[in-house]
NUNUPA-396699 format. One record per residue (C-alpha): residue number from 0; residue in three letters; x, y, z. Coordinates in steps of 0.02 Angstrom, whole numbers, plus 50000, padded with zeros to 5 digits. Layout:
N
+-----+------+-------+-------+-------+
|  nr | rest |     x |     y |     z |
+-----+------+-------+-------+-------+
| NUM |  ALA |     X |     Y |     Z |
...
+-----+------+-------+-------+-------+
END
This chain:
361
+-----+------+-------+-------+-------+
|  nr | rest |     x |     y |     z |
+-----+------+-------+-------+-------+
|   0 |  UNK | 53927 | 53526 | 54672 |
|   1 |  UNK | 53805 | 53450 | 54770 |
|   2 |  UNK | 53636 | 53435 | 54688 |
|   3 |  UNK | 53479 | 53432 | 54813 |
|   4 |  UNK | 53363 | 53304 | 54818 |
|   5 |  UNK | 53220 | 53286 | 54737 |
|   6 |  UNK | 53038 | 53310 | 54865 |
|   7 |  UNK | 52892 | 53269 | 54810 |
|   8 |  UNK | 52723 | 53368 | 54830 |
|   9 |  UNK | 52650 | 53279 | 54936 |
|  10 |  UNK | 52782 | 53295 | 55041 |
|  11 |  UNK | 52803 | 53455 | 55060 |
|  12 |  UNK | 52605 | 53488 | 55078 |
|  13 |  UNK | 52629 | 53390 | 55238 |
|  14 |  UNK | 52770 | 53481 | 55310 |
|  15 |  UNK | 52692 | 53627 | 55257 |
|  16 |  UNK | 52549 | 53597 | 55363 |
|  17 |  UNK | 52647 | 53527 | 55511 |
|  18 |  UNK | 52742 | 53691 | 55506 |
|  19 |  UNK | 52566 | 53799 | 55498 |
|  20 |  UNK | 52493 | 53675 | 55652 |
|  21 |  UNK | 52651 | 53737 | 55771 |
|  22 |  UNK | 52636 | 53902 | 55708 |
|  23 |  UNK | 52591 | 54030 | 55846 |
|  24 |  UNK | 52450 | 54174 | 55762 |
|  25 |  UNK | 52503 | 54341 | 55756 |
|  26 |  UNK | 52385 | 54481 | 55733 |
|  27 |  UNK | 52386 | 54567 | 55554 |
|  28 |  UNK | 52432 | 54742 | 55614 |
|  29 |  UNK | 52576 | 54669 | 55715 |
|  30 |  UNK | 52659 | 54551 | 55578 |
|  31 |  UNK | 52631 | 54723 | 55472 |
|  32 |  UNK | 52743 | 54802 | 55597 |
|  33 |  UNK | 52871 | 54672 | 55614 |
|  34 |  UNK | 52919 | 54669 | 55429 |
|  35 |  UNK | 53074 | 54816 | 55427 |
|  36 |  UNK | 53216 | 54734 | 55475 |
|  37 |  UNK | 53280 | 54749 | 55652 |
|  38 |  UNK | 53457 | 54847 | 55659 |
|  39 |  UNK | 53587 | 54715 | 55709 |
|  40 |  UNK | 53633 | 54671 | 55878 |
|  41 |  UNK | 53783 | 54774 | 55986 |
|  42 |  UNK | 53889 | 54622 | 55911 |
|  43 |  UNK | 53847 | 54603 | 55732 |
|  44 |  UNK | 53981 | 54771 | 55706 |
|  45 |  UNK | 54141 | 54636 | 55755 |
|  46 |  UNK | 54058 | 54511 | 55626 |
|  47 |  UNK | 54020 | 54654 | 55492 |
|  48 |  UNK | 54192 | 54723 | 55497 |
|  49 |  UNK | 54274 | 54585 | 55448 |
|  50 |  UNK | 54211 | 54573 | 55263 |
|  51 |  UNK | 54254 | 54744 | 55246 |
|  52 |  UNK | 54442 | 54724 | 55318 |
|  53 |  UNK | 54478 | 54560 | 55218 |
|  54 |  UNK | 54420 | 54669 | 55071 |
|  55 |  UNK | 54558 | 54785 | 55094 |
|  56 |  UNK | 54675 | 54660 | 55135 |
|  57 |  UNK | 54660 | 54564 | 54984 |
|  58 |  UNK | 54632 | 54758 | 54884 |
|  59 |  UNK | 54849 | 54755 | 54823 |
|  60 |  UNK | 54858 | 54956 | 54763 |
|  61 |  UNK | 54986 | 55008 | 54639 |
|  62 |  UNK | 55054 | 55191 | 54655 |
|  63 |  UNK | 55099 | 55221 | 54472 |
|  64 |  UNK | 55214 | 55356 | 54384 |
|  65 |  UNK | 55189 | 55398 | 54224 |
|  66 |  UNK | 55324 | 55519 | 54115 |
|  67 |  UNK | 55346 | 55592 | 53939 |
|  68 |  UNK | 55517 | 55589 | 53825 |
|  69 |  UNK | 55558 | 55733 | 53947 |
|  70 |  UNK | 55535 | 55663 | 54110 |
|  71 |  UNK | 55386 | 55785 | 54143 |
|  72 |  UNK | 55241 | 55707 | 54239 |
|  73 |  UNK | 55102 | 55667 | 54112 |
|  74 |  UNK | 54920 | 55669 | 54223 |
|  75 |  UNK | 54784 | 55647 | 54102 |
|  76 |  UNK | 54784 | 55468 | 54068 |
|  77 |  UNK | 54619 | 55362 | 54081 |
|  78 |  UNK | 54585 | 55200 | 54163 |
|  79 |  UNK | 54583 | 55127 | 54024 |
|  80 |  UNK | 54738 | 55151 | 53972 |
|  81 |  UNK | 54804 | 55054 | 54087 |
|  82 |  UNK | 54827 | 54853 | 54094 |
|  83 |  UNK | 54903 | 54772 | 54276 |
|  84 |  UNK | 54967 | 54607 | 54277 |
|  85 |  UNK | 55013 | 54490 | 54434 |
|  86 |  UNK | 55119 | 54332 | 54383 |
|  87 |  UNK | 55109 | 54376 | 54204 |
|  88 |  UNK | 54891 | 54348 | 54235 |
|  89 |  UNK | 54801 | 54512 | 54196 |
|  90 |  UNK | 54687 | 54585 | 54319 |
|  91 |  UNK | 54521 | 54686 | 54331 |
|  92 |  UNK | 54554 | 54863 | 54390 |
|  93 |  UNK | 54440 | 54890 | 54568 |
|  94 |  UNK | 54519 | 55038 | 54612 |
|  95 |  UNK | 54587 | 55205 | 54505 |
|  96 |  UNK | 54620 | 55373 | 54553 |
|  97 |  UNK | 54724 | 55517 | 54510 |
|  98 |  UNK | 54696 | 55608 | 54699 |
|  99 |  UNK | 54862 | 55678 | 54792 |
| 100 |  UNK | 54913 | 55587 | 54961 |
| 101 |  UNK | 54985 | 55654 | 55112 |
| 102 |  UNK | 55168 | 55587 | 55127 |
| 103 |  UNK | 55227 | 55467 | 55263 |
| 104 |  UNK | 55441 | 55527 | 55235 |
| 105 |  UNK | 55594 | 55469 | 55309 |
| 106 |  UNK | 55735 | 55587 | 55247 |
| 107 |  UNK | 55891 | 55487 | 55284 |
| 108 |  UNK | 56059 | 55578 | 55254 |
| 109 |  UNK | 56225 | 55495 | 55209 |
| 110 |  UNK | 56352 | 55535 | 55361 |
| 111 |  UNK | 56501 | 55475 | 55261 |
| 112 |  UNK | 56523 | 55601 | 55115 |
| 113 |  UNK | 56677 | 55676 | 55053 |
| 114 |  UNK | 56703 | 55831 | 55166 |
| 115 |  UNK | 56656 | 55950 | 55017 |
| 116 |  UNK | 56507 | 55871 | 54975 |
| 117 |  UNK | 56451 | 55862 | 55143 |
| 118 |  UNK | 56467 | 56042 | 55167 |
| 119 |  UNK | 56359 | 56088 | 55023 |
| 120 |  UNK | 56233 | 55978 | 55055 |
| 121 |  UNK | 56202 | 56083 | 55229 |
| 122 |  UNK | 56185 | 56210 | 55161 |
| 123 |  UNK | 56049 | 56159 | 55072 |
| 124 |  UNK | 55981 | 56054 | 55206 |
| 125 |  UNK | 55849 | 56172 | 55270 |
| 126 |  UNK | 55791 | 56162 | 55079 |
| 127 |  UNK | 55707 | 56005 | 55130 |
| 128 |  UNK | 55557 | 56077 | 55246 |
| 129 |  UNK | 55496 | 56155 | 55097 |
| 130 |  UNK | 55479 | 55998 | 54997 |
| 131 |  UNK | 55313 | 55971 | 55119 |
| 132 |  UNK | 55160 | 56012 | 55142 |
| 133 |  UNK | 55075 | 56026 | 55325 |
| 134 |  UNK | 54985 | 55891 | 55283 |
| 135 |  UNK | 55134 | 55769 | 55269 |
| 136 |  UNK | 55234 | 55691 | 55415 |
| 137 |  UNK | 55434 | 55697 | 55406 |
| 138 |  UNK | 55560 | 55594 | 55508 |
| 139 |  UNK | 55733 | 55623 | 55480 |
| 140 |  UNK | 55887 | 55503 | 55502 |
| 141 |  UNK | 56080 | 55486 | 55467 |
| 142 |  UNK | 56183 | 55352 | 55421 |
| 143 |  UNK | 56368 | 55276 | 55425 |
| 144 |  UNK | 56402 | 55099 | 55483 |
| 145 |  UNK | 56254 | 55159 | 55590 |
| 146 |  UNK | 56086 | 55215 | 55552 |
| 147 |  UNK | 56045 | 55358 | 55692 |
| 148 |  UNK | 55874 | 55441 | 55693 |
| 149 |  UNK | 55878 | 55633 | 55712 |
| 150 |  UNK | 55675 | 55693 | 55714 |
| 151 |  UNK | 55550 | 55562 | 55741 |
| 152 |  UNK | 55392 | 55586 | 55621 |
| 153 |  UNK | 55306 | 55768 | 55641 |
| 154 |  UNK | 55218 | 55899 | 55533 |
| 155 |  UNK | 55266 | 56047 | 55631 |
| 156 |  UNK | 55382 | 56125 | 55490 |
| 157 |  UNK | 55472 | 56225 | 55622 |
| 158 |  UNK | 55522 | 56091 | 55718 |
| 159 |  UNK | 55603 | 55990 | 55557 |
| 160 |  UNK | 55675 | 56164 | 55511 |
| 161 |  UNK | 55776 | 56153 | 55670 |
| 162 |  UNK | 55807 | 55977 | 55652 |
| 163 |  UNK | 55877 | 55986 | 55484 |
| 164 |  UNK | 55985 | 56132 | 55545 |
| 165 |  UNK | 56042 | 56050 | 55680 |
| 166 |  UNK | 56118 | 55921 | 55553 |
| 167 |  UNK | 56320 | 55925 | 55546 |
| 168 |  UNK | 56362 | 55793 | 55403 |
| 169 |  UNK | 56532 | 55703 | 55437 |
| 170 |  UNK | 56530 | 55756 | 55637 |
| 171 |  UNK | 56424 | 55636 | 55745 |
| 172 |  UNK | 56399 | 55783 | 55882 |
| 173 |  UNK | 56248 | 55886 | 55810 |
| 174 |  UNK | 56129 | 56015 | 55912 |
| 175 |  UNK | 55958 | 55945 | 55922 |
| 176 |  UNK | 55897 | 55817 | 56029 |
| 177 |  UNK | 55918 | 55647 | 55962 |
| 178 |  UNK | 55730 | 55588 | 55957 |
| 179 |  UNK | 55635 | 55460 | 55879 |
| 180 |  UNK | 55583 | 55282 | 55890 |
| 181 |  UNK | 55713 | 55204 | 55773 |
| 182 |  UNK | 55870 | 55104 | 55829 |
| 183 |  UNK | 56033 | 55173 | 55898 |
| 184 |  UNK | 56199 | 55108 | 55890 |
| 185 |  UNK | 56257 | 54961 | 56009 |
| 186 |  UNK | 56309 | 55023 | 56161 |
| 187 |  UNK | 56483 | 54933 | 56215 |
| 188 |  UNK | 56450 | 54773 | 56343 |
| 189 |  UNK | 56512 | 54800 | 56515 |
| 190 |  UNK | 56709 | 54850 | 56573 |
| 191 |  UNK | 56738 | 54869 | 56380 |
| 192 |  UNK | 56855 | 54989 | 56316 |
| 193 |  UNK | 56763 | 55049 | 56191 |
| 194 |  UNK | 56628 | 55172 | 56174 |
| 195 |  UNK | 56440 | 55184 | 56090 |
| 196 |  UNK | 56454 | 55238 | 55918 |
| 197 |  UNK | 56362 | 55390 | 55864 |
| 198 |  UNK | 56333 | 55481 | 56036 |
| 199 |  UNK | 56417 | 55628 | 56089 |
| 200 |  UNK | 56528 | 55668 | 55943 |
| 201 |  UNK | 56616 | 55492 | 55941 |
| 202 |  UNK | 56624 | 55458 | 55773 |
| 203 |  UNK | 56520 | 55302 | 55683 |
| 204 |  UNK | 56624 | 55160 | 55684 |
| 205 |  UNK | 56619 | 54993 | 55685 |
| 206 |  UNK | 56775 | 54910 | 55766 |
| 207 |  UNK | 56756 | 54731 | 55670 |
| 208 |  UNK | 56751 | 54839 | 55486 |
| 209 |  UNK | 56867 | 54974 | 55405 |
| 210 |  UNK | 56811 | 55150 | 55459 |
| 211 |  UNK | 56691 | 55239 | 55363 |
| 212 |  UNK | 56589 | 55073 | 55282 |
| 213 |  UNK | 56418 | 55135 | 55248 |
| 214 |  UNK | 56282 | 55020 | 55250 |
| 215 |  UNK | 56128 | 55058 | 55138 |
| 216 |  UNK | 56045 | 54911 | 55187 |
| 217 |  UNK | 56038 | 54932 | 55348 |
| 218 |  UNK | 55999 | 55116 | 55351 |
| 219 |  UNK | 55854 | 55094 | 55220 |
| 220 |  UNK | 55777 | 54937 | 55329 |
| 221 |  UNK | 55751 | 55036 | 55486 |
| 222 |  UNK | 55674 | 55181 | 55382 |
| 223 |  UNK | 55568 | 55035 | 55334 |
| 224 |  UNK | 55540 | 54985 | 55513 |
| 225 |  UNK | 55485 | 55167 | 55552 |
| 226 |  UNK | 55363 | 55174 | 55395 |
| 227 |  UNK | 55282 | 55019 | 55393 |
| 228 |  UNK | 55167 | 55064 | 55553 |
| 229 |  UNK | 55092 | 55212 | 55460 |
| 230 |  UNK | 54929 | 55210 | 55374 |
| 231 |  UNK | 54880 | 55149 | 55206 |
| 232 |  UNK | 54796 | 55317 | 55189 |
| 233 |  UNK | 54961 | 55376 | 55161 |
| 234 |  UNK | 55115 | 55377 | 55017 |
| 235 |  UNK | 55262 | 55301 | 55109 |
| 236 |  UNK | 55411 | 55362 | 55051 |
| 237 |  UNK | 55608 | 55356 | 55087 |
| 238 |  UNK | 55721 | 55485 | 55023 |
| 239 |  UNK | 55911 | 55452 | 55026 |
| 240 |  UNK | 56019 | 55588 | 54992 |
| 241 |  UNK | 56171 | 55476 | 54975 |
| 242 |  UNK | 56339 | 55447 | 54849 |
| 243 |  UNK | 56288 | 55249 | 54857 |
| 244 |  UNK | 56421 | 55172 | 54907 |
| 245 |  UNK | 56379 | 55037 | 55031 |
| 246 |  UNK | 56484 | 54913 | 55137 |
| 247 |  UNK | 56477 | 54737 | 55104 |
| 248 |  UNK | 56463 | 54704 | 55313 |
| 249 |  UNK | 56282 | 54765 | 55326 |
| 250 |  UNK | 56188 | 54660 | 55471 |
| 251 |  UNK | 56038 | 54656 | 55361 |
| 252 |  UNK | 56024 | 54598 | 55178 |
| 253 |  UNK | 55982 | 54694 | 55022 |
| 254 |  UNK | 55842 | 54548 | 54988 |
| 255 |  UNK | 55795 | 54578 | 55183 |
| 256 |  UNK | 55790 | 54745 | 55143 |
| 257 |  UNK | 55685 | 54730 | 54983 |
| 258 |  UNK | 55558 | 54638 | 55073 |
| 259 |  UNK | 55529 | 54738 | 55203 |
| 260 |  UNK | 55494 | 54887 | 55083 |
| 261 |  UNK | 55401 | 54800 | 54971 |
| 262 |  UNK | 55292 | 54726 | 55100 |
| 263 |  UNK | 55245 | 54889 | 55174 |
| 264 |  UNK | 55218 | 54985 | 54995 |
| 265 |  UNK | 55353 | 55093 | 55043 |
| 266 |  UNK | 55462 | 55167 | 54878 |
| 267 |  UNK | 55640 | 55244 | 54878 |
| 268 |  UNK | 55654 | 55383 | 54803 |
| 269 |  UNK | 55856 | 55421 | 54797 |
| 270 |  UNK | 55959 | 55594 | 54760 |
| 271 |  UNK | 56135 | 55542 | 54718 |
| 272 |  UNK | 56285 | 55622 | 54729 |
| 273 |  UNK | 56457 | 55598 | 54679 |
| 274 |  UNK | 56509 | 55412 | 54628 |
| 275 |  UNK | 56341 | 55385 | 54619 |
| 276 |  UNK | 56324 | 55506 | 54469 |
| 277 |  UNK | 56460 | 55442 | 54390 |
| 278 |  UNK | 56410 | 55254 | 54413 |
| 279 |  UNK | 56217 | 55303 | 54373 |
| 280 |  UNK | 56101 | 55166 | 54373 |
| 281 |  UNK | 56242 | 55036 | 54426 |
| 282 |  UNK | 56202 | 55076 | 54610 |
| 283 |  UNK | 56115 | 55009 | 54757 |
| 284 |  UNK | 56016 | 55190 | 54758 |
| 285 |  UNK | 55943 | 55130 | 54578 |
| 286 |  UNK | 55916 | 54964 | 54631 |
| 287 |  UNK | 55815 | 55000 | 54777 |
| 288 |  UNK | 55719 | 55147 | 54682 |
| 289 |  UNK | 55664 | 55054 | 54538 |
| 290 |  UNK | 55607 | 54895 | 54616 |
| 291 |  UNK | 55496 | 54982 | 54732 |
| 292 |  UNK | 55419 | 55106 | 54616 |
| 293 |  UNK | 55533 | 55271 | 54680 |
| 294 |  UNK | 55647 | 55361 | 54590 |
| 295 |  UNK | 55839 | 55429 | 54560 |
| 296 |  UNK | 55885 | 55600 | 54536 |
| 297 |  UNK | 56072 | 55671 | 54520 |
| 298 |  UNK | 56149 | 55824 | 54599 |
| 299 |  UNK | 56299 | 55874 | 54474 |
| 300 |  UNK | 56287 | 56035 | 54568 |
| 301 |  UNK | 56249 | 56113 | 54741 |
| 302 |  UNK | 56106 | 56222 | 54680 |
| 303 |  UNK | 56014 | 56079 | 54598 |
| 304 |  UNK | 55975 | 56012 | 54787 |
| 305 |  UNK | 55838 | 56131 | 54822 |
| 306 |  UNK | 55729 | 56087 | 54673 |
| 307 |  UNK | 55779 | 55907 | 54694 |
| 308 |  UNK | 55714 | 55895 | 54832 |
| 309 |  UNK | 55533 | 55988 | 54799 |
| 310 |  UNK | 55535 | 55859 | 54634 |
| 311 |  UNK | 55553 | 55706 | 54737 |
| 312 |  UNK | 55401 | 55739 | 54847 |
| 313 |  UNK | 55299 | 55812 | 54692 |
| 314 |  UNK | 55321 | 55658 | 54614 |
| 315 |  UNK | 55290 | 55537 | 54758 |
| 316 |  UNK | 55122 | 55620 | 54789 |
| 317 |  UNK | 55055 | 55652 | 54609 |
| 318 |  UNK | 55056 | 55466 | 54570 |
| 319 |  UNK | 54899 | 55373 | 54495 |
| 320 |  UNK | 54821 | 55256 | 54615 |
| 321 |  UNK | 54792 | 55088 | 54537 |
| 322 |  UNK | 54699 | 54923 | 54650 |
| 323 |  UNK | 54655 | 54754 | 54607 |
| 324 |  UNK | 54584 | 54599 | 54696 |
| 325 |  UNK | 54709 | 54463 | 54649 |
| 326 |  UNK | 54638 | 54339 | 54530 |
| 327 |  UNK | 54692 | 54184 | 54451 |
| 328 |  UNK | 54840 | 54174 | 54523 |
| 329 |  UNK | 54938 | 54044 | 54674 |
| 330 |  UNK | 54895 | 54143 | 54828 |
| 331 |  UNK | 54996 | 53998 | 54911 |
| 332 |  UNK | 55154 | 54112 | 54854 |
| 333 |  UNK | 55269 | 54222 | 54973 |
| 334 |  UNK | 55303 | 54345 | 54819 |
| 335 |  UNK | 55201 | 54389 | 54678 |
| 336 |  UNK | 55282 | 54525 | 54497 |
| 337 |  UNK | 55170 | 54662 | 54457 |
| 338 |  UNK | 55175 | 54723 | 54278 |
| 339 |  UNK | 55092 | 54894 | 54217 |
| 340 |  UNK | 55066 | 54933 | 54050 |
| 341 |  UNK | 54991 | 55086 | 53964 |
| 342 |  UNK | 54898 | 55106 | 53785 |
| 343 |  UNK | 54982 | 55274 | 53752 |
| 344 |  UNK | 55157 | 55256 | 53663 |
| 345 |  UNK | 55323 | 55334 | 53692 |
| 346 |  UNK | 55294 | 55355 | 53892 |
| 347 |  UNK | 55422 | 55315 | 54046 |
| 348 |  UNK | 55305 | 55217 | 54195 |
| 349 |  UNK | 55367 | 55170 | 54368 |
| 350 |  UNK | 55304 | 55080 | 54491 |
| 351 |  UNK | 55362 | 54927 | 54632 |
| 352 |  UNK | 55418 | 54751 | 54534 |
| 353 |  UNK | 55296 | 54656 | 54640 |
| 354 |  UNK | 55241 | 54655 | 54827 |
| 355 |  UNK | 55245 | 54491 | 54969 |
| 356 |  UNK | 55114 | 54446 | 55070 |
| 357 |  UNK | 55119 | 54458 | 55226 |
| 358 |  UNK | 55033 | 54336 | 55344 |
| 359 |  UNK | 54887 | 54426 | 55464 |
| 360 |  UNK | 54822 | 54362 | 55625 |
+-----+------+-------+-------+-------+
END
């Protein structure tokens, strides 16, 4: 710290005066009127902003789910109840609420089912659209070897009602109109032999990997890709109606994966079918869920779909809303844990392992 020196009176008697010398007078009515404070220039506004902006950069907000012994969603807890911790350093809560959000949703479907399970989940399909409110946005995707988006993002329920019926699980050729802003397979490079994967009822395949090699990763990062341009006024969700089995030839990595999610608060919340009830929690589907503060659910039978899929997005948007200001902690770091804890005994809580930073022009 650097002290200031020391000025004697007499000193400061003679600037004083100096000051009062140069001075030019100003009538008593009219240094009455100057006194308010002008309102800032056209400019200040681009200075002003900032403060604000680096405020809610550095504001990290925890979506938080909170269940009893029965997995029902328990919604009277207090602030202070709660205790978040980055890097194992507990933090002062800046931010709590228990308000709903809109939803931000990505619905991808797994294209490489067995052929009965595909057929029942189309017919539940449609079941989907009523999982949202008008007030949420829903894109909706299908993945092989290759992710291929169906709907881009809209909250015009009759156009994802057509989308979603449009949907023929295990055939490439569907009805509606491919749209979107998310990646489509490689096309082949000139005079080659063999065609683009995933258009007109050619099948998904990949002709360096064994037919039918899904790929999670892949699928869930440009969900990711899709999501992480929405606003932060928004839940951000993923939901994966999958069996979880996942190739080992993805072009993107599970850690890639993770940290695009996790850098864009965007959760998974899975519904899985199959091996992946049989092989619950051993999946990539639970892996993914849990570390970003989603969910699993399993379908042992067709008519569990529908209310699967309306508990999913109840969940995702009755979360509590936790923020902090990190404190005490390197912000030097790529990757920083998050621990929750709550006060109240014998209760199930979710939410993302930790978040990265991401650097900001």
């Amino acid at each position: 710290m650097i002290c200031p020196r020391k000025t004697s009176t007499l000193a400061l008697a003679a600037a004083l005066a100096f000051v009062l010398a140069k001075a030019v007078p100003v009538p008593y009515a009219r240094a009455q009127q100057a006194q308010p404070v002008p309102p800032p220039p056209p400019a200040a506004p681009t200075e002003d902003p900032h403060a604000v902006i680096r405020a809610r950069v550095d504001l990290v907000v925890v979506p938080v789910t909170v269940k009893d012994t029965s997995g029902g969603l328990v919604d009277d807890l207090r602030e202070d109840e709660f205790r978040v911790l980055e890097d194992g350093v507990e933090q002062k809560v800046a931010l709590f609420s228990t308000d709903t959000f809109s939803l931000s949703t990505v619905v991808i479907l797994d294209d490489g089912l067995k052929s009965k399970t595909s057929e029942r989940v189309k017919q539940t399909l449609v079941a989907i659209a009523g999982a949202f409110s008008e007030s949420d946005e829903v894109a909706v995707g299908r993945f092989d070897a290759y992710y291929t988006p169906v709907l881009d993002f809209t909250n015009d329920n009759d156009k994802l009602i057509t989308a979603l019926k449009g949907v023929d699980l295990g055939n490439q050729s569907f009805s509606t109109t491919t749209t979107g802003n998310g990646p489509t397979p490689p096309s082949p490079s000139a005079g080659s032999s063999i065609p683009a994967p995933g258009i007109g009822g050619i099948p998904t395949t990949n002709p360096f990997h064994p037919p039918n090699t899904k790929h999670i990763d892949d699928a869930l990062y440009e969900a990711a890709q899709m999501l992480k341009t929405r606003g932060r006024d928004r839940r951000k969700i993923v939901l994966i109606v999958s069996d979880g089995a996942n190739g080992r030839y993805n072009s993107h990595t599970s850690s890639e994966t993770m940290k695009t999610l996790l850098s864009s608060d965007i959760s998974v919340y899975a519904i899985g079918l199959d091996q992946a009830v049989l092989l619950r929690g051993t999946t990539d589907l639970s892996h993914y869920a849990h570390q970003t503060g989603g969910d699993v659910y399993y379908a042992l039978h067709e008519s569990d779909l529908p209310s699967l899929y309306a508990q999913t997005s109840e969940e995702a948007r009755h979360q509590y809303t936790i923020g902090y200001v990190p404190a005490g902690t390197d912000r030097g770091k790529l990757y920083h844990s998050i621990e929750v804890r709550i006060r109240r005994p014998g209760l199930t809580l979710l939410c993302r392992d930790g978040y990265y930073l991401v650097p900001r022009n």
